[in-house]
Every structure is written in C-alpha cells, then in structure tokens.
SEDODO-805303 format. One record per residue: x, y, z of N, C-alpha, C, O in turn; residue in one letter. Coordinates in steps of 0.2 Angstrom, whole numbers, plus 2048, in hexadecimal, padded with zeros to 3 digits. Example, Ala and Ser with C-alpha at 12.3 -4.5 7.8 and 13.67 -1.06 7.14 Angstrom:
<nodes>
{node {842 7E4 827} {83E 7EA 827} {842 7F0 827} {847 7EF 82A} "A"}
{node {840 7F5 823} {844 7FB 824} {840 800 827} {843 806 828} "S"}
</nodes>
This chain:
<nodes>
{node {DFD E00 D69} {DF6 DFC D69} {DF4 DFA D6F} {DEE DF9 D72} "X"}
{node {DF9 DF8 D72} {DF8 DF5 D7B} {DF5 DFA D7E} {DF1 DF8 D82} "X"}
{node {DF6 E00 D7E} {DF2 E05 D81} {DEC E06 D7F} {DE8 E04 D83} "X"}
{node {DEB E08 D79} {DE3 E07 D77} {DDD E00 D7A} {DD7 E00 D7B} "X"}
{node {DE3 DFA D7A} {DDE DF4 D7B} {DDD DF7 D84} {DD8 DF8 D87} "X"}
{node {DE3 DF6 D86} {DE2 DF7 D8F} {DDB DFD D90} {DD7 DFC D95} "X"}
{node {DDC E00 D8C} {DD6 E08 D8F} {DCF E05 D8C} {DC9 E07 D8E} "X"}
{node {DCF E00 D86} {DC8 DFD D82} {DC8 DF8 D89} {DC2 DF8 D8B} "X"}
{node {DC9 DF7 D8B} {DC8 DF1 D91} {DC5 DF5 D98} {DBF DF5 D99} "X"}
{node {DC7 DF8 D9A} {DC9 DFD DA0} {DC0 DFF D9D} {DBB DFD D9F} "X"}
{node {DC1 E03 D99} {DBA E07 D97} {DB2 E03 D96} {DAC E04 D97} "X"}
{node {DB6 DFD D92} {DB0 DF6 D93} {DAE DF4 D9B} {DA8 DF4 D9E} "X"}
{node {DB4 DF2 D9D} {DB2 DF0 DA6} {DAC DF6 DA9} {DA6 DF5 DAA} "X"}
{node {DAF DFD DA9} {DA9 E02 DAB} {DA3 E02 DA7} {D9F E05 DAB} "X"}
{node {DA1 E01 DA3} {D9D DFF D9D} {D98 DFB DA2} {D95 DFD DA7} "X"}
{node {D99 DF7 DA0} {D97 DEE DA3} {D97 DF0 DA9} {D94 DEB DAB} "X"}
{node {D99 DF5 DAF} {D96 DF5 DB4} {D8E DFB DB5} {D8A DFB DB9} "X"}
{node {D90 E00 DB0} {D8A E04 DAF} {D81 DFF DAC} {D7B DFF DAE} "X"}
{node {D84 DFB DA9} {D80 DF6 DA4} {D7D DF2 DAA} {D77 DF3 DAB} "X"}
{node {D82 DEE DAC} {D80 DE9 DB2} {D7C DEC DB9} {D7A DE8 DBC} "X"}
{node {D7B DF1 DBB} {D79 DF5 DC0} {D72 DF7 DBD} {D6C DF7 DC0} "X"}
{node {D72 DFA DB6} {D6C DFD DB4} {D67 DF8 DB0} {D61 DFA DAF} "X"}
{node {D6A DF1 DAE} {D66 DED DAB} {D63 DE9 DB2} {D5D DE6 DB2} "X"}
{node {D67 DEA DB8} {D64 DE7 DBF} {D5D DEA DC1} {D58 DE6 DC2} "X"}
{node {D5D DEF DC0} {D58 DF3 DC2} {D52 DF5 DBC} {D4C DF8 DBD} "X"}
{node {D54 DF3 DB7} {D4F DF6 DB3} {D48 DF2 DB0} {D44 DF5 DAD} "X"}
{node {D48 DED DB2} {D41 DE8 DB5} {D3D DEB DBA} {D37 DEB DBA} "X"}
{node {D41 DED DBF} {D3C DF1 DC3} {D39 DF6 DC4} {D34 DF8 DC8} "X"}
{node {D3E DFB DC1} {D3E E01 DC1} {D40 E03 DB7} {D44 E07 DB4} "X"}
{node {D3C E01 DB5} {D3D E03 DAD} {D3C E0A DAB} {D36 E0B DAA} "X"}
{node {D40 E10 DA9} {D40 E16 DAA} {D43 E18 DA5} {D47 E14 DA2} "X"}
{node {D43 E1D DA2} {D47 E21 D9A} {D4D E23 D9E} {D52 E23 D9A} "X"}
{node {D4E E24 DA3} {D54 E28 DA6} {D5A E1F DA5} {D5E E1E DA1} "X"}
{node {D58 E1C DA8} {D5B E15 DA8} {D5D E11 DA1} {D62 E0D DA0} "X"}
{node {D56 E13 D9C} {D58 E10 D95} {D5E E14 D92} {D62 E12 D8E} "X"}
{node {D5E E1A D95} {D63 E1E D8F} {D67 E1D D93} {D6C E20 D90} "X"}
{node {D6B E1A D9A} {D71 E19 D9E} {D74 E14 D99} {D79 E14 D96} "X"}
{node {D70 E0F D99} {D6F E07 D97} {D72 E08 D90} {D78 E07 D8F} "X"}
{node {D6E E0A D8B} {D71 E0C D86} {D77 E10 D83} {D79 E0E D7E} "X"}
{node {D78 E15 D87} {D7D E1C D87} {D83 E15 D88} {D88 E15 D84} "X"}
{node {D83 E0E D8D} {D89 E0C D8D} {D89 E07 D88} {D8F E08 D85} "X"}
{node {D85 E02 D84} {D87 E02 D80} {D88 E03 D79} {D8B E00 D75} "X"}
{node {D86 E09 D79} {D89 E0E D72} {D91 E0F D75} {D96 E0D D71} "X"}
{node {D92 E11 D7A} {D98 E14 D7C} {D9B E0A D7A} {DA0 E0A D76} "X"}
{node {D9A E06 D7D} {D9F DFF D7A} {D9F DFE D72} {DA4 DFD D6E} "X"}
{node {D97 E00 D6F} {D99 E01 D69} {DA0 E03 D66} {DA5 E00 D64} "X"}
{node {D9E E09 D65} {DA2 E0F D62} {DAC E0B D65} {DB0 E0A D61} "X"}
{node {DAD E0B D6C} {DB4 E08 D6D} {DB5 E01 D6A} {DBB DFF D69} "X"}
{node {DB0 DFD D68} {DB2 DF8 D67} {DB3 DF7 D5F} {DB7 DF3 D5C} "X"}
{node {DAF DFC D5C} {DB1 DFE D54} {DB7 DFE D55} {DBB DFA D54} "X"}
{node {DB8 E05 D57} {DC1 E07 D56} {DC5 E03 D58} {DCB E05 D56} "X"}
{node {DC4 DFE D5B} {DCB DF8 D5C} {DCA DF6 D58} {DCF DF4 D55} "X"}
{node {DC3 DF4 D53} {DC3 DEF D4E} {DC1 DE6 D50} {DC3 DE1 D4D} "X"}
{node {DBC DE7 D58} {DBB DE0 D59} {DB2 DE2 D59} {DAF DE6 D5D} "X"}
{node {DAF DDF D53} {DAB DDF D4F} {DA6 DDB D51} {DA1 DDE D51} "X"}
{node {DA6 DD5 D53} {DA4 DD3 D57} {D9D DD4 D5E} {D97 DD2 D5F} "X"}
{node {DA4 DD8 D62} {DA3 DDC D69} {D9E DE2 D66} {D99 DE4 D69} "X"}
{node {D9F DE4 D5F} {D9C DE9 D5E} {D95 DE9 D5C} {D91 DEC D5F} "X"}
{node {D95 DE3 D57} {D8D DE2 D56} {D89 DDE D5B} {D83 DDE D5B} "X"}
{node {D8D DDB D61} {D88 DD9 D65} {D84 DE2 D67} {D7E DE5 D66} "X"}
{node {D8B DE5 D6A} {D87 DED D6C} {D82 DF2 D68} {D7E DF6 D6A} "X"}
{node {D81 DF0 D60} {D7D DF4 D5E} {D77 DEF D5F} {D72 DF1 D5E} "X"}
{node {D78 DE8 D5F} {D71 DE5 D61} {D6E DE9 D66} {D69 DED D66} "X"}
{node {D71 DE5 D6C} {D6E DEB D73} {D6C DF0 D70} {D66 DF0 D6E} "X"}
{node {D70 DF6 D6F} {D6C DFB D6C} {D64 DFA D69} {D5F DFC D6C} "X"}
{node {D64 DF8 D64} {D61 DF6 D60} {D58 DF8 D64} {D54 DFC D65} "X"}
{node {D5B DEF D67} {D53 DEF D6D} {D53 DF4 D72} {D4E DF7 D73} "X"}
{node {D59 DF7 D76} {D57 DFE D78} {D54 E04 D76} {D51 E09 D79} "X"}
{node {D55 E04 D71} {D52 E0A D6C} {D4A E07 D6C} {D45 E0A D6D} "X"}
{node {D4A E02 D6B} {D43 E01 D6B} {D40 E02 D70} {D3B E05 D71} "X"}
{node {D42 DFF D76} {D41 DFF D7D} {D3E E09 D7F} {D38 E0B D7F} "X"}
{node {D44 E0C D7F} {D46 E13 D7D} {D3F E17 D7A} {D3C E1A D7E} "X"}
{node {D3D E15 D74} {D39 E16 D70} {D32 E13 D75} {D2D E16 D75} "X"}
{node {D31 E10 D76} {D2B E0E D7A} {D27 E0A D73} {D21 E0A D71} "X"}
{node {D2D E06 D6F} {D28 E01 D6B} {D2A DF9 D6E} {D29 DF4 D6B} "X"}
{node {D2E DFA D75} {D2C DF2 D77} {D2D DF4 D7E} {D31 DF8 D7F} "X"}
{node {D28 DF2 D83} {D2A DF2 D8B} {D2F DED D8C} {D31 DE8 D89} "X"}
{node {D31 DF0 D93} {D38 DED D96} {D32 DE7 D9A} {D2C DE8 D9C} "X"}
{node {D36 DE1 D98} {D33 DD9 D9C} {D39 DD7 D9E} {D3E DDA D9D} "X"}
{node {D37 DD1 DA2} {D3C DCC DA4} {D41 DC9 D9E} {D46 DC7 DA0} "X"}
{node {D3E DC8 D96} {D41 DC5 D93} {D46 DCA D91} {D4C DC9 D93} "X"}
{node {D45 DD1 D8E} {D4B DD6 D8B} {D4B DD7 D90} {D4A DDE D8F} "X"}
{node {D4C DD7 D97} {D52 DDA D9B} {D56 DD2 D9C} {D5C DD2 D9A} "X"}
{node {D55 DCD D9E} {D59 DC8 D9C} {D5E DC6 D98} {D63 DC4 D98} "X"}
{node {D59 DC8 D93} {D5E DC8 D89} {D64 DCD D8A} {D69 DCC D87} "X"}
{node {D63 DD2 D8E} {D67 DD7 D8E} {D6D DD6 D94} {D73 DD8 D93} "X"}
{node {D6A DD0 D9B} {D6F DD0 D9D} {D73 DC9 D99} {D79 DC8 D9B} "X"}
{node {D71 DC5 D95} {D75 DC0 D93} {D7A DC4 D8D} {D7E DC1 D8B} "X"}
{node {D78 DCA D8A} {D7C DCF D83} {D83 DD0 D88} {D89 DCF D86} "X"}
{node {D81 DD3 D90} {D88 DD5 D93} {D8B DD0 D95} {D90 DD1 D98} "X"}
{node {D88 DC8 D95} {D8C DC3 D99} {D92 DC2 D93} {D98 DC3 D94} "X"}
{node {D8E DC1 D8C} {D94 DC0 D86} {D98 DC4 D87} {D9D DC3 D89} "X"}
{node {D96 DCB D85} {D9A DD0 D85} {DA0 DCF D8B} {DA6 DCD D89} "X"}
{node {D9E DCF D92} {DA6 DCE D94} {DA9 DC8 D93} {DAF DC8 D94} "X"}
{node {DA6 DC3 D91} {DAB DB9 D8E} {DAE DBE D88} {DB4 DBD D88} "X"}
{node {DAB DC3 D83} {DAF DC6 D7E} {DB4 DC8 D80} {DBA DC6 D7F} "X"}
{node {DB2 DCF D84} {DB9 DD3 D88} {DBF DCD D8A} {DC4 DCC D87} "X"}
{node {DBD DC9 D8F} {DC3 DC4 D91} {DC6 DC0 D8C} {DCB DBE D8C} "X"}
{node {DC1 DBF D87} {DC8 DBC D80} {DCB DC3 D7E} {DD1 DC4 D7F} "X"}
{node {DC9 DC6 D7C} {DCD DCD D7A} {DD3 DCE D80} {DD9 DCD D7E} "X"}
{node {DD0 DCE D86} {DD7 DCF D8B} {DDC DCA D8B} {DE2 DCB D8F} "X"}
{node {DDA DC5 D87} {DE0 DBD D8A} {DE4 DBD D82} {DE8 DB9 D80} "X"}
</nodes>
C-alpha cells in the first residue's frame, strides 16, 4: 500500500503544479485550451484519490470540476472570484495531501 500512497502523492504534487500555473494565468488569459488543462488535472486528482479511498480529497475535486465545466461550457465567465475560489480549492487540497503524507 506504501507504494500506491508514495506514487498518489508524487502524481498529486505534479497535479497541483499543472493547477497552480494554469489557474495563475487563467484571469488573464481565460481560454478553452487552459480550462480543459485546469480540469484534465483535476479529474486526474479525482479519479487517484477515489482509488485510495481518501473521499474527502475526492469531492473537493469533483467540485472544482464541477464549476469548470461550467466555466468549460460558457455558462459562467472566469472572474477574479472563480479563479480565487479555485486557488483557495488547491490551497486545501495540498493541507489535505500533507496530512495524507504525515
């Protein structure tokens, strides 16, 4: 099981770096190519954090989803609030990751 959490951790880290670069940018350059990076990562946190079983981690991620698909869909513009909302979803996320880690 120690290997599966090591590589769920490892793959969250890279995650949260795609997240964090593309949620930086996406207030000023708000583009479908960026929503679907933004999203693509965390479906991909989704889906790894199901399979450990840390539930939590998981529904924070389909929230994100959630308003990305809307965003996605062009049934809300990207503002200062949903990209904020979105950087404070990846602040918890990683205080998650690090109790998961400890």
């Amino acid at each position: 099981m120690q290997q599966y959490l090591d590589l769920f951790l490892q793959e969250a880290e890279e995650q949260f770096d795609v997240l964090e670069t593309e949620m930086l940018k996406l207030e000023q350059d708000p583009n479908k190519e960026r929503l679907s990076a933004i999203f693509r990562a965390a479906h991909t946190l989704k889906g790894s954090s199901r399979a450990m079983g840390f539930s939590g981690f998981a529904s924070l991620t389909h929230e994100m989803e959630n308003l990305l698909d809307l965003l996605r869909n062009d049934k809300l513009e990207v503002s200062t609030e949903i990209t904020d909302a979105l950087l404070e979803c990846l602040d918890v996320l990683r205080e998650m990751k690090d109790s998961i880690a400890g």
